[in-house]
MARMILO-7666 format. One line per field, with one value per residue (C-alpha): x, y, z. Coordinates in Angstrom, 2 decimals, always signed. Layout:
// residues N
c1	[X / ...]
c2	[Y / ...]
c3	[Z / ...]
***
This chain:
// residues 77
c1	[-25.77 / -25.09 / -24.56 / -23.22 / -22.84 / -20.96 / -23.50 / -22.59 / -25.19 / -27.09 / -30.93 / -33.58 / -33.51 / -36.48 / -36.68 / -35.41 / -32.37 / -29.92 / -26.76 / -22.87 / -20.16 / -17.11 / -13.98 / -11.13 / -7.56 / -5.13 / -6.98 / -5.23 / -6.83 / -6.45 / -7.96 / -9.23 / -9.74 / -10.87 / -13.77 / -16.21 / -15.35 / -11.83 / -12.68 / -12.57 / -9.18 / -8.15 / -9.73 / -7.66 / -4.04 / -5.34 / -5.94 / -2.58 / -0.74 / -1.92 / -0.76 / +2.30 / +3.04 / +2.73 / -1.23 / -4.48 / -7.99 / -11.16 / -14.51 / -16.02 / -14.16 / -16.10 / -16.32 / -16.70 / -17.69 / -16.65 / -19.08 / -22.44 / -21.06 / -24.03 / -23.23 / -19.91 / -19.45 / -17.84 / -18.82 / -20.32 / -20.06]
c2	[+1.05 / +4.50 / +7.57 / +10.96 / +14.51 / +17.46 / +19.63 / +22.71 / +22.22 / +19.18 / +19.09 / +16.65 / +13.23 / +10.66 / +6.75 / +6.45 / +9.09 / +8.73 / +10.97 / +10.01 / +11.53 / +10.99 / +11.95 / +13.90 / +12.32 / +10.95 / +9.50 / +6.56 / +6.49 / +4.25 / +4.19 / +0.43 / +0.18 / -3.14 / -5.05 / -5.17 / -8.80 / -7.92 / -4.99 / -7.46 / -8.10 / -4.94 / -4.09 / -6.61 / -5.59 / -2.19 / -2.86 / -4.66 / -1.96 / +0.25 / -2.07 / -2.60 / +1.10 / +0.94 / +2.61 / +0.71 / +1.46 / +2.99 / +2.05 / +3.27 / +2.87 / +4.37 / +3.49 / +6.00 / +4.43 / +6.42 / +4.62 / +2.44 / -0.97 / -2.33 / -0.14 / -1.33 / -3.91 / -7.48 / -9.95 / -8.64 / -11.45]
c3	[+8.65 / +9.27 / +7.03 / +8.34 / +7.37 / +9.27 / +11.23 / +12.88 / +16.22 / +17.44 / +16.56 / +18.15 / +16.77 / +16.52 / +17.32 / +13.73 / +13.56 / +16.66 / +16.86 / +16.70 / +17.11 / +15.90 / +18.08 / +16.93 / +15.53 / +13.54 / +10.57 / +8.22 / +4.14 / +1.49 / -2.02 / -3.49 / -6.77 / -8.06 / -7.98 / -5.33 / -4.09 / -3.77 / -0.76 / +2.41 / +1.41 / +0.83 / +4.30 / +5.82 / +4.42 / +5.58 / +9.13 / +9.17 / +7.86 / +10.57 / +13.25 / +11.70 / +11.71 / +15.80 / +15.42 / +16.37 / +15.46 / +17.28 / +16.61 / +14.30 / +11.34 / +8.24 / +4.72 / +1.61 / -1.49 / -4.74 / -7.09 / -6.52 / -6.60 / -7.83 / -11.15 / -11.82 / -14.31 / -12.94 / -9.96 / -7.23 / -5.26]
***
């Protein structure tokens, strides 16, 4: 797991922080709204759409979540 913030310089890291960066682009968004279960679906007919469209990915793709899953009513399985 990662999580990331903009930074304006690079500062030391330790064992347990490690830097990434991110390389400059086109970017392709979506917006799922349903229940949790439903996302590696919705992932899927993402990823497709992009290809379809002529584009391919780069690694690594990120995730923003909106809302805590775990606080959203319905399965979370």
């Amino acid at each position: 797991m990662a999580a990331g913030a903009p930074v304006v310089s690079v500062t030391e890291t330790t064992g347990e922080i490690s830097e990434l960066e991110l390389a400059g682009g086109k970017v392709a968004s979506a917006v799922y709204t349903g229940p949790y279960n439903g996302m590696p679906g919705a992932w899927n007919e993402f990823m497709k759409a992009i290809l379809a469209q002529g584009e391919k990915t780069v690694e690594p793709c990120w995730e923003e979540y909106l809302v805590d899953p775990s606080n959203e009513p319905g399965d979370t399985k």
